[in-house]
Phi, psi and omega in degrees: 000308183302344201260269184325001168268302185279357176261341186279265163008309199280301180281004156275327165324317173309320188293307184285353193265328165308326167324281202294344177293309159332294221263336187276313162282326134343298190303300197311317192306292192309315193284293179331310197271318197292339177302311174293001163259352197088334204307297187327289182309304170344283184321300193290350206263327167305306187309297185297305163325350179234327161306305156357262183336309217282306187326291179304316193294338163315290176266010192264330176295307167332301193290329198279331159319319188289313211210338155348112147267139204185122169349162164235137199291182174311285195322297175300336192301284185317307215274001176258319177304344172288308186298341158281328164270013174256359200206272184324308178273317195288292229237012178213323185322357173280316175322350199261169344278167214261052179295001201209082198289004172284359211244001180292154178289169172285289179353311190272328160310300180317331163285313177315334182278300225280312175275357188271319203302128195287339191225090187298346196289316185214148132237174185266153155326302171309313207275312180291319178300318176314314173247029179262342149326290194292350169247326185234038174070136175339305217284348184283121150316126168226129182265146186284080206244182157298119183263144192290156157275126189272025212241306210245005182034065179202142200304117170294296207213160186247113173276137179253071191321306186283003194260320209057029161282108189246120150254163186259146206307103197262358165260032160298111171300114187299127149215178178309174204274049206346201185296033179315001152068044161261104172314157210240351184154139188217139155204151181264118153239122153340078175242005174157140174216148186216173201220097184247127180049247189240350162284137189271162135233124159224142172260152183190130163270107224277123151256180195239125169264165171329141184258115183323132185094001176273352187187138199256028193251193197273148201276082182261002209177132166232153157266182178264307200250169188279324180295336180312301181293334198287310189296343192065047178218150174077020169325155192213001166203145183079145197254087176304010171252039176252125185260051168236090215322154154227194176231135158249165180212148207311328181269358192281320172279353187263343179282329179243346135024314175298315221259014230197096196304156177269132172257154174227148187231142166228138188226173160245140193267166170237198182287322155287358164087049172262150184241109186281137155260148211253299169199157169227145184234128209228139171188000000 
């Protein structure tokens, strides 16, 4: 009994090792023809190909977050060309060109709030950092002092440290605005802006109206430069012997464009979606 328990034990064994024996040659036979068809590679050559893609489609998404250019739309077009002819040109145009906006005065900030301020009478600390923030970035300093009047060199308003408060001087002699080296009105033609990552660039071409307090007569006449304007001379549009306002328009600067240097602005958009400016260049 026992000898025919081990001959049964033996030939099943025989049997699962023929299975597997089998199954094995199976396998080998299937690889040969698919290898010799191509089939393999394929498949792997398919595999490296979409890892590839995938590989490639990454970074090619990296970089275009990084380094992308692109036009800047209508919208973005307004709101920075406003703040140039409205902030940048009017109250900094003596600066250019600007490489550094640290090189601005304390003074002349202090003037800049002071004509900005919704309540002349009195404003805040806060309220002057707030918008000295908002043009020229967190990083700008403004130290808190009296502002000088630059006509009678005697304080316009009186800063109050323990109030954090500036008011006005009320023993200030009232006169025109003397040479404060503020433009009376500027205008811009447009010629292009573009946006790489969060820096802006726009090129323009810019004339200078009167700079304030140099002329009480009618808005007659623009320049190219700001000294141009300061001096009344060199007009490049408008007759300064003219006693009549004019307007200019975007074909009135496009006709003369040659004759008229490209200004470039550079700005940084920040995280609160303020457009800082950085620097301006004239050439």
């Amino acid at each position: 009994m026992e000898k025919e328990e081990e001959k049964k034990k033996t030939k099943n064994s025989s049997k699962v090792l023929i299975i597997i024996l089998t199954i094995l040659l199976l396998a080998a036979i299937s690889y040969i023809i698919l290898d010799k068809t191509g089939v393999i590679d394929s498949i792997t050559s398919s595999n490296k190909e979409t890892k590839t893609k995938n590989t490639t489609e990454k970074t090619n998404t990296k970089s275009d977050d990084k380094s992308s250019t692109r036009q800047l739309t209508e919208a973005e077009k307004a709101t920075i060309t406003s703040s140039i002819v409205n902030t940048y040109n009017k109250y900094f145009a003596s600066y250019y060109p600007l490489l550094n906006t640290n090189n601005i005065t304390n003074q002349d900030l202090l003037m800049f709030a002071f004509y900005n301020a919704e309540n002349k009478s009195s404003f805040t600390k806060k309220q002057v950092e707030d918008l000295i923030h908002k043009y020229f970035g967190k990083d700008r300093t403004v130290t808190h002092e009296n502002i000088i009047c630059p006509t009678e060199n005697q304080p316009l308003y009186i800063y109050d440290a323990s109030t954090e408060t500036y008011t006005q001087n009320a023993n200030h002699p009232g006169h025109g605005g003397g040479s404060t080296g503020i433009i009376t009105d500027n205008k811009i033609y447009y010629l292009d802006g573009t946006i790489t990552s969060n820096i802006v660039t726009i090129n323009a071409k810019v004339v200078y109206g009167y700079v304030l307090g140099d002329t009480n007569g009618p808005r007659n006449a623009y320049f190219k430069s700001f000294l141009d304007a300061k001096a009344a001379s060199n007009p490049v549009i408008g007759d300064i012997n003219s006693d009549n306002d004019i307007t200019v328009s975007d074909t009135d600067i496009k006709n003369i464009a040659d004759s008229l240097p490209t200004t470039t602005y550079t700005f940084e958009h920040d995280a609160t979606g303020n457009y800082i400016l950085k620097s301006v260049t004239i050439k």
